[in-house]
Backbone bond lengths (Angstrom), bond angles and torsions (degrees), N, CA, C in turn:
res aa  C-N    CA-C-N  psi(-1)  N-CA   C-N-CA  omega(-1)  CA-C   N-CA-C  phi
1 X - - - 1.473 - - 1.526 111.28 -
2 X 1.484 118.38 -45.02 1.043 111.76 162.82 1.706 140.02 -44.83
3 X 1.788 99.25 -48.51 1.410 90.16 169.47 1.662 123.53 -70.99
4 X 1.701 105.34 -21.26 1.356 104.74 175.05 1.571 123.80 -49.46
5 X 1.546 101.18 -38.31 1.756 111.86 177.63 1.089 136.38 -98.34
6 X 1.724 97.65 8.82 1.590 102.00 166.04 1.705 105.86 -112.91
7 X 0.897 113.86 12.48 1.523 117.02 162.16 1.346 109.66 -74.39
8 X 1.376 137.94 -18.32 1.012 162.43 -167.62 1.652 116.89 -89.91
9 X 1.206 112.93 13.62 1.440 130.26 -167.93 0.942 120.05 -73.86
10 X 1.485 135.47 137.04 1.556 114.97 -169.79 1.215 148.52 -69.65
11 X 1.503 109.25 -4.99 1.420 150.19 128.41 1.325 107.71 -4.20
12 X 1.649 89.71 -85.61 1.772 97.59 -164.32 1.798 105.95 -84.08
13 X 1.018 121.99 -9.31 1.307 127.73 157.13 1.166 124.98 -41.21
14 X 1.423 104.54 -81.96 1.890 118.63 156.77 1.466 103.64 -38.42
15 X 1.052 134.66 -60.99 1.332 136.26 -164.23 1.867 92.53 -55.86
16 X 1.049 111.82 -67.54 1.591 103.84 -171.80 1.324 129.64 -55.97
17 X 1.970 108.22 -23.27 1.186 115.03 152.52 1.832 124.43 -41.98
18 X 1.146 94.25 -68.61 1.083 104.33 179.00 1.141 109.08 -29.82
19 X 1.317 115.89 -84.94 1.818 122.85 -175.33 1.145 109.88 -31.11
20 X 2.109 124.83 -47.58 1.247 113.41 175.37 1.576 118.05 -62.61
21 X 1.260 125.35 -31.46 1.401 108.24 167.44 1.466 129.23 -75.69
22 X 1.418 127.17 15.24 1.049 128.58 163.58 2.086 110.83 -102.92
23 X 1.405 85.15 -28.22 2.035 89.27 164.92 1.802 99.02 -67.89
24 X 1.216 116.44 -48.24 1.572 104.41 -169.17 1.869 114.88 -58.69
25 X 1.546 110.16 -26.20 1.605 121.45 177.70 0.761 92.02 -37.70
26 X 1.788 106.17 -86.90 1.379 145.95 -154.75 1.407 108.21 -33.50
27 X 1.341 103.64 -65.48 1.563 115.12 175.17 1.640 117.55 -39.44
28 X 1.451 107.03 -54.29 0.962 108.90 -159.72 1.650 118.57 -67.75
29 X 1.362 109.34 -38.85 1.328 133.36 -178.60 1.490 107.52 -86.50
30 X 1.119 134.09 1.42 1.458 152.77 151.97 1.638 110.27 -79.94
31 X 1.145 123.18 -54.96 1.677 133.08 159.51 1.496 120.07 -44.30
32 X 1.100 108.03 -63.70 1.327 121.74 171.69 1.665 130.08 -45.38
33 X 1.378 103.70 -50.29 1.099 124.20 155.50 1.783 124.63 -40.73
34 X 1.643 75.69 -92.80 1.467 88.30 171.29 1.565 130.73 -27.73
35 X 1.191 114.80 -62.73 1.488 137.12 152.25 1.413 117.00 4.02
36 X 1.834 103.70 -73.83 1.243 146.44 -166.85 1.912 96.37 -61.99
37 X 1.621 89.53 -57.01 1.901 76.74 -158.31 2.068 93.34 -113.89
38 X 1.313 101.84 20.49 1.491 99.42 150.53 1.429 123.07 -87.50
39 X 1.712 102.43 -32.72 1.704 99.15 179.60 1.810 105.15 -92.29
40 X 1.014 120.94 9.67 1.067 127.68 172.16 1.401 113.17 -87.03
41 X 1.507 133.12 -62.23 1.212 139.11 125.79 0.977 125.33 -6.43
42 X 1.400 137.80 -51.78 1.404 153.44 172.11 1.716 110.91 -42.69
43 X 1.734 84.21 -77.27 1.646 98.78 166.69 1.533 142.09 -52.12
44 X 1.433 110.24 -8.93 1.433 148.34 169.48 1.518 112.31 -81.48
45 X 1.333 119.03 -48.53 1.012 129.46 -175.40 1.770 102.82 -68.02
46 X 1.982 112.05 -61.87 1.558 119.00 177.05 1.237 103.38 -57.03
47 X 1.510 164.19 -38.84 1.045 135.18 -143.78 1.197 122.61 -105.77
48 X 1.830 104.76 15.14 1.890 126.31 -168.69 1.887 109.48 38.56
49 X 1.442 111.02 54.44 1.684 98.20 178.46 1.647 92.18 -50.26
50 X 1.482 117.27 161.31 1.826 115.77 163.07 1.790 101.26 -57.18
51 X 0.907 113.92 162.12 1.602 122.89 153.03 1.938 105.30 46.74
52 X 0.980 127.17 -47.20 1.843 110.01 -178.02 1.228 104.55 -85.53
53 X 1.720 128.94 -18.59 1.514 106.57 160.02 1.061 148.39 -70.29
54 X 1.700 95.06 -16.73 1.567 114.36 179.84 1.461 110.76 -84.01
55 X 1.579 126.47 -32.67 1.382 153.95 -170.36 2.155 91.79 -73.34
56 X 1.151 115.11 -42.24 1.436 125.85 -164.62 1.795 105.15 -91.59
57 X 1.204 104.86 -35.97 1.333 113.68 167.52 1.652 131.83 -74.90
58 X 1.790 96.83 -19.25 1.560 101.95 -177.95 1.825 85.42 -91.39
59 X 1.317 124.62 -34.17 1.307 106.56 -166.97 1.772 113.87 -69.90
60 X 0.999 99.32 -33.53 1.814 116.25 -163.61 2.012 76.26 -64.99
61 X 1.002 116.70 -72.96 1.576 115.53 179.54 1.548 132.25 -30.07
62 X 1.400 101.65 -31.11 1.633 113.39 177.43 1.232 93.34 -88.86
63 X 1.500 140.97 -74.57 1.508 128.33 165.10 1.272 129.78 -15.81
64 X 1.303 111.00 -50.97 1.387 97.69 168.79 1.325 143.56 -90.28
65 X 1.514 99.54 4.83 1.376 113.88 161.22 1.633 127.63 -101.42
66 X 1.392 86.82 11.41 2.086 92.17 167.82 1.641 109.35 -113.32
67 X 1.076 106.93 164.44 1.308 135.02 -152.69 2.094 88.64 -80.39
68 X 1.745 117.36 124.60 1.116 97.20 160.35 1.909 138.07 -49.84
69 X 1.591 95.82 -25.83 1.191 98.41 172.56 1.196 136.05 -48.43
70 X 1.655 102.16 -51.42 1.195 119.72 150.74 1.624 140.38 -8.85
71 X 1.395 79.24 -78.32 1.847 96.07 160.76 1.267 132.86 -63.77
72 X 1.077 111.85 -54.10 1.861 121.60 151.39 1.540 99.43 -21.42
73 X 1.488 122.67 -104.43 1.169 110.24 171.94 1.238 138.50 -40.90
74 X 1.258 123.64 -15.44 1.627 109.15 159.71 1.612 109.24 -72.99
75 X 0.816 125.25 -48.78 1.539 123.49 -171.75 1.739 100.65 -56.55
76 X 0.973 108.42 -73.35 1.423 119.15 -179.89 1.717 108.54 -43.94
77 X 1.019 142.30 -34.69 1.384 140.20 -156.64 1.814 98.05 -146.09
78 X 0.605 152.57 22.60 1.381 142.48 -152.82 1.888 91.37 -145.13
79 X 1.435 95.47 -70.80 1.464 111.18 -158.03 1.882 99.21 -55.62
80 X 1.403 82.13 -42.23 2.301 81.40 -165.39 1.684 85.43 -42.56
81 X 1.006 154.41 -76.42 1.515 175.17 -68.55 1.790 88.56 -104.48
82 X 1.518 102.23 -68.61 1.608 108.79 179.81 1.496 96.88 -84.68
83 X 1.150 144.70 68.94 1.294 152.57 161.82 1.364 122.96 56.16
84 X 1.094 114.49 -7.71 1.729 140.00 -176.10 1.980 104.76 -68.28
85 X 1.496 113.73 83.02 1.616 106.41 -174.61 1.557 104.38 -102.76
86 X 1.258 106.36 123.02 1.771 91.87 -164.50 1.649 90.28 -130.06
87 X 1.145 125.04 147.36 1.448 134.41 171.67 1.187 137.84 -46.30
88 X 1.858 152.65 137.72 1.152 105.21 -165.08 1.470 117.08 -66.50
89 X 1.857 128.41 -35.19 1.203 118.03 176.02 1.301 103.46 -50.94
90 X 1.218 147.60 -58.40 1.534 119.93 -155.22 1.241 120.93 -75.44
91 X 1.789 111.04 -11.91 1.376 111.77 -176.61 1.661 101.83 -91.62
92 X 1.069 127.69 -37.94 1.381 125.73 132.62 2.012 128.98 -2.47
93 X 1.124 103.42 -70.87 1.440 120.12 177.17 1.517 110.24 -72.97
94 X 1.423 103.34 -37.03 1.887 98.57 -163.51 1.449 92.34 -85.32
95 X 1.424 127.55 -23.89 1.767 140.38 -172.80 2.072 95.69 -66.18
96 X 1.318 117.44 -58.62 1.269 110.90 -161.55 1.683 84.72 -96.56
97 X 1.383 152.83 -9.89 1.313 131.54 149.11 1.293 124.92 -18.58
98 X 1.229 106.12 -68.04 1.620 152.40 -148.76 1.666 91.13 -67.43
99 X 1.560 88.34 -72.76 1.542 88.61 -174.30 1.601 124.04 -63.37
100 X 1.722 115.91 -49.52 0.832 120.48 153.61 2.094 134.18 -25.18
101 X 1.121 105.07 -41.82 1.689 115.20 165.77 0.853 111.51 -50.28
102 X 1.452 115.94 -54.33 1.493 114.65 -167.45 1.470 142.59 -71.44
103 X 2.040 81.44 -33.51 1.312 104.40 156.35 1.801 113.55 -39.69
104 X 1.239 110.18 -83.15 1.028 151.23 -171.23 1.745 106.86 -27.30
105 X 1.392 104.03 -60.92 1.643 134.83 -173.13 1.737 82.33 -47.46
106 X 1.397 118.69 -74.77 0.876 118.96 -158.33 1.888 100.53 -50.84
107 X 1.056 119.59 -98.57 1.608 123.79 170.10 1.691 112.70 4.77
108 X 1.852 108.64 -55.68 1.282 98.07 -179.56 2.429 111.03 -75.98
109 X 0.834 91.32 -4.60 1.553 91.52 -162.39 1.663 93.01 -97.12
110 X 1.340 113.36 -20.81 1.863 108.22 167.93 1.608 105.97 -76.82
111 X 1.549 119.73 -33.13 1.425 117.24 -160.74 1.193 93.55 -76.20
112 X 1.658 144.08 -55.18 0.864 149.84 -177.45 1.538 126.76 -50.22
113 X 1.405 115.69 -14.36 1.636 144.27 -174.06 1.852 82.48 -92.51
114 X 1.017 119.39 -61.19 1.143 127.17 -158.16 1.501 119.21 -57.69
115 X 1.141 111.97 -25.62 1.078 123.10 175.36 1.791 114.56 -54.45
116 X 1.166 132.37 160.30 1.264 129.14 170.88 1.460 105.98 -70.63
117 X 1.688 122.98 128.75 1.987 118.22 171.04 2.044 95.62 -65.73
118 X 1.363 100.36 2.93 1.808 81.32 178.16 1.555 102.79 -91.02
119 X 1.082 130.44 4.25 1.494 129.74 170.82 1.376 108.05 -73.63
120 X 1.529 108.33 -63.87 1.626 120.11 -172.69 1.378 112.65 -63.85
121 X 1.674 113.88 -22.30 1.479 104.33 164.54 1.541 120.09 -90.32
122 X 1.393 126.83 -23.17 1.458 112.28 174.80 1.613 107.64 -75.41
123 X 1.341 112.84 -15.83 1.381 107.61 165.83 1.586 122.26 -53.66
124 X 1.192 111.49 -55.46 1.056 143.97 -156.43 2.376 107.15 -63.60
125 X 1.546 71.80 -52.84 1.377 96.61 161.29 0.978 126.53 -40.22
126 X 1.845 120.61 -63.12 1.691 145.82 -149.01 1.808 81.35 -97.71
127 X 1.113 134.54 10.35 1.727 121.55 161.81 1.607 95.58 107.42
128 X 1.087 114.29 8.50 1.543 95.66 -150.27 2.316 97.30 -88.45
129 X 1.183 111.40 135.08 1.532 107.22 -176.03 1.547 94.63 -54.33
130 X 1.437 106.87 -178.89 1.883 116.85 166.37 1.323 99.83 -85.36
131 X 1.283 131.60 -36.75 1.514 101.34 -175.86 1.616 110.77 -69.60
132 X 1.826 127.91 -44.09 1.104 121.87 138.77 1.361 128.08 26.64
133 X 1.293 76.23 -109.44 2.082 105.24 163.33 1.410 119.94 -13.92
134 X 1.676 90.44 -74.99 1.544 106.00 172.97 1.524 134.83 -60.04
135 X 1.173 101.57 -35.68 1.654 106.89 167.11 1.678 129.16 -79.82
136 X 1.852 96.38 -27.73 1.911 75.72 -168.85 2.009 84.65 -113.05
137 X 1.213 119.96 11.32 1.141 108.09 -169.08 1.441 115.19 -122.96
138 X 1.271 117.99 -71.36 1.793 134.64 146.87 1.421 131.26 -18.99
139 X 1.284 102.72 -60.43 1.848 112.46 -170.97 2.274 89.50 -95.38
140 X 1.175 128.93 -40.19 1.364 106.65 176.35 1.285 97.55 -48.36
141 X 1.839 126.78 -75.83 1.553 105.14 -172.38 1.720 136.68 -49.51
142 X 1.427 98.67 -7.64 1.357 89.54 -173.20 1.522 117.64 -99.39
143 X 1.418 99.21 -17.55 1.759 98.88 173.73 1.655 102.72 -77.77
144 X 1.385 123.35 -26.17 1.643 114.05 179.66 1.849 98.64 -42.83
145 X 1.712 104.91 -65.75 1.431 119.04 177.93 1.759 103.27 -16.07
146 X 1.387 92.17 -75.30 1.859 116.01 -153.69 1.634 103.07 -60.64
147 X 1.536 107.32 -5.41 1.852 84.58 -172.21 1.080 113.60 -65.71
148 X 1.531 142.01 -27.09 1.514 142.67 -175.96 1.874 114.14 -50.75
149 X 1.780 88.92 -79.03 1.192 99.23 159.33 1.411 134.02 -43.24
150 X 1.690 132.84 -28.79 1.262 136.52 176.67 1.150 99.09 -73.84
151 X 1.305 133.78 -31.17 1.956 131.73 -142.89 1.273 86.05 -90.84
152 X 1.686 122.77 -40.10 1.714 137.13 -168.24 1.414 104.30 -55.95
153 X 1.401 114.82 -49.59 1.301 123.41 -179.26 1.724 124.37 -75.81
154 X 0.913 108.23 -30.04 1.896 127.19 165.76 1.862 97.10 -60.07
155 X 1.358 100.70 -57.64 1.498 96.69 -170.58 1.616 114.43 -57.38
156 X 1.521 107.02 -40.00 1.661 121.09 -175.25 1.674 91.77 -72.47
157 X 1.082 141.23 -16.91 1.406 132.56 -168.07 1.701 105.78 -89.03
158 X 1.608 104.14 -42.50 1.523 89.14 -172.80 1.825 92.56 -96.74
159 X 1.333 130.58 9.46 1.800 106.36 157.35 1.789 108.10 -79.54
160 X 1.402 118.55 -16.18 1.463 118.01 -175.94 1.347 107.14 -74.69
161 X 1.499 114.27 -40.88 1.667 109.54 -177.25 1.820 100.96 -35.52
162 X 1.055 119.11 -50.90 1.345 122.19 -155.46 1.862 98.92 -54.61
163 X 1.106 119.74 -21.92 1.466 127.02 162.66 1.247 121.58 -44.03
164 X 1.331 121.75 -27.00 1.883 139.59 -176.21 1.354 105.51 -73.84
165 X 1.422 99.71 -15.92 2.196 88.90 179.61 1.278 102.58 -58.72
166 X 1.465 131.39 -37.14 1.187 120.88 -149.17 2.279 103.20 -80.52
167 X 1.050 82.87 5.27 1.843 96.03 172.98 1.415 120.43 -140.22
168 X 1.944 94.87 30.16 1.502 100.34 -179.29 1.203 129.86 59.66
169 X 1.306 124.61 18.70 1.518 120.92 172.38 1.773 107.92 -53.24
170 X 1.154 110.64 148.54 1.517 101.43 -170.94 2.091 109.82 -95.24
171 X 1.460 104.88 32.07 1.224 116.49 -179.03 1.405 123.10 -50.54
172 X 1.151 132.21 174.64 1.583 121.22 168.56 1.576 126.13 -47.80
173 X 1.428 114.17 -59.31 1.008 143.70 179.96 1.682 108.50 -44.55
174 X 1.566 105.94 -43.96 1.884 100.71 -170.73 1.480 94.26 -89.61
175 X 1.864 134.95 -19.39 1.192 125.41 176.46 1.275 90.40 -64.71
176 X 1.446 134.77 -91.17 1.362 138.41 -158.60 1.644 96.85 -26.92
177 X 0.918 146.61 -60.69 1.615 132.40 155.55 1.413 132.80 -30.60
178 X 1.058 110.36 -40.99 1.368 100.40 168.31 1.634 108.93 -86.06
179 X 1.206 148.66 -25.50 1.727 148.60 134.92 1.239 101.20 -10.03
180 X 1.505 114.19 -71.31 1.590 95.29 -151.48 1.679 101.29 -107.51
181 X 1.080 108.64 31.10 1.643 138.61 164.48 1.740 108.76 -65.59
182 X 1.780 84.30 -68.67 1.589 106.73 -175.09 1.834 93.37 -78.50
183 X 1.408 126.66 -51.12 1.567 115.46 -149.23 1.984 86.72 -110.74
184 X 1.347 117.09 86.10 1.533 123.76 178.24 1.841 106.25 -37.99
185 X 1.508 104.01 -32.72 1.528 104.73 -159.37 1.673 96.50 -87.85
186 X 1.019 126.93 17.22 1.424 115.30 -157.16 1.811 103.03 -131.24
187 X 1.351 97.00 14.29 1.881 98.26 -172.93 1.908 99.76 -78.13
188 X 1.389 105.08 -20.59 1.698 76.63 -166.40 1.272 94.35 -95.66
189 X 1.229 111.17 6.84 2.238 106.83 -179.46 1.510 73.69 -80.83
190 X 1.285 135.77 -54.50 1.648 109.20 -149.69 1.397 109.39 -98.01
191 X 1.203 124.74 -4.14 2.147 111.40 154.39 1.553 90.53 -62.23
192 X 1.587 145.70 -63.63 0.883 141.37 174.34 1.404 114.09 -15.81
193 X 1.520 116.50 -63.27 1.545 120.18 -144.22 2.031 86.33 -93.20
194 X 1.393 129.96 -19.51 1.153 118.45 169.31 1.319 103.70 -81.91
195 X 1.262 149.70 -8.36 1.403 151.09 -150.04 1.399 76.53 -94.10
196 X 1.260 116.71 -76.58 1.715 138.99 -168.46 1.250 121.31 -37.37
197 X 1.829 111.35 -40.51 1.337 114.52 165.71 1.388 146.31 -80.26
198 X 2.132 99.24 -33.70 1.162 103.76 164.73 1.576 113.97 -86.88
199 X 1.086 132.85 23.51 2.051 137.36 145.47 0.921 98.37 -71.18
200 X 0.881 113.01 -73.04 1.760 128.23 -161.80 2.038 113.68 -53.85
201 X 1.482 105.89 -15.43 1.616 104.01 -174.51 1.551 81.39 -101.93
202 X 1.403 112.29 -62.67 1.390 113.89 -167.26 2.041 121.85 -44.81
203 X 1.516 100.04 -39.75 1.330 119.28 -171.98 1.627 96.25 -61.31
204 X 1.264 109.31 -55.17 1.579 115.26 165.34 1.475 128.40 -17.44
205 X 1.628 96.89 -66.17 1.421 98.19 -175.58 1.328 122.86 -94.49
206 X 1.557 112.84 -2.87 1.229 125.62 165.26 1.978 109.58 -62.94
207 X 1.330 101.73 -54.14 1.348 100.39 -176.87 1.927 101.74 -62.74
208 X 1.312 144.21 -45.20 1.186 146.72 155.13 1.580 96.05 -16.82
209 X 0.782 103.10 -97.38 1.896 122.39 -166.16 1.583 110.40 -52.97
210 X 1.146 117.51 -18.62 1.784 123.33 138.75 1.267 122.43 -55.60
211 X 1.480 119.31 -67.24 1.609 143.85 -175.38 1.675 98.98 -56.48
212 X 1.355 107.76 -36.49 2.016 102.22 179.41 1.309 125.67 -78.29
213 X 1.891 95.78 -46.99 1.317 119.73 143.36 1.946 129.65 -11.19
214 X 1.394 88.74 -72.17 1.655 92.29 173.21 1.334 122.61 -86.95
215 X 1.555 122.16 -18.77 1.079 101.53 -177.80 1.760 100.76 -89.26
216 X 1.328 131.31 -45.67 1.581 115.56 163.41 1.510 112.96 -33.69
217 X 1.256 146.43 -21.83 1.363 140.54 -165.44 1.454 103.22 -85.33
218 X 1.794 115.46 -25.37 1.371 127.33 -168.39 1.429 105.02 -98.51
């Protein structure tokens, strides 16, 4: 018990801080992103263009059937090759982007199905253009739908960051590795102290995406 609670030092505390504020970046600017050119994607996918929906739909499909790891290492090791040298944070961010979109595309392009076609036609009706339609009428109801499923996917995005150790991202997860690297007796204080942190980020935004959840329902 003792060595369990001196692994706990304020040292390696701060130290794990740290790492968690480089998982919260990552995350965040991974969300953001994603977001942006998942519902973009999304909307690409609902509106059948000829030929770039089908071209956008086979890609979003191969993405989401490979392994994030995968991608991680392609970005990171792949890209320098064709001249492409990107950092580990950015290869980091552009790695769960990527994947993240696709996720996403899909999720936003079901909510948007979901909607009643009697919306897009009384729109359509009252003068309103289709893009119109789609922007102040369509996609408001359909992200109310998608907050569950979106919050699900935010949460699965920042437990994947922890995937970047394997390219040194300096995240929580690869510090707590190097801790019980140097202190052998101190590995189950820190599955502990990552157990503790990713609840505690995740539990966060779970209650968020509840709290938006109900009040859009009202």
């Amino acid at each position: 018990m003792a060595e369990f609670l001196s692994a706990f030092s304020w040292i390696n505390i701060r130290f794990l801080l740290m790492g968690l504020w480089v998982t919260i970046e990552v995350a965040v600017v991974s969300v953001i992103l994603s977001f942006i050119i998942g519902s973009l994607l999304g909307v690409i996918r609902y509106v059948k263009i000829p030929y770039l929906s089908s071209i956008v739909g086979f890609i979003i499909d191969m993405i989401r059937n490979l392994p994030l790891l995968l991608i991680i290492f392609f970005t990171y090791f792949a890209l320098p090759k064709i001249g492409i040298h990107l950092g580990v944070m950015t290869s980091t961010i552009f790695a769960l982007t990527i994947f993240e979109s696709a996720m996403l595309a899909e999720v936003i392009r079901s909510g948007i199905v979901a909607v009643p076609k009697g919306q897009l036609e009384g729109a359509l009706s009252n003068g309103l253009s289709f893009k119109q339609a789609l922007w102040h009428i369509i996609l408001p109801q359909a992200y109310k739908k998608m907050i569950p499923p979106i919050v699900s996917q935010f949460v699965s995005l920042i437990k994947d960051t922890s995937l970047a150790t394997i390219i040194m991202l300096p995240e929580v997860t690869y510090r707590a590795q190097i801790i019980y690297a140097q202190e052998p007796n101190a590995i189950v204080a820190m599955f502990f102290a990552l157990a503790v942190l990713y609840f505690a980020l995740n539990y966060v935004i779970s209650k968020i995406g509840r709290i938006l959840d109900r009040r859009m329902a009202a």
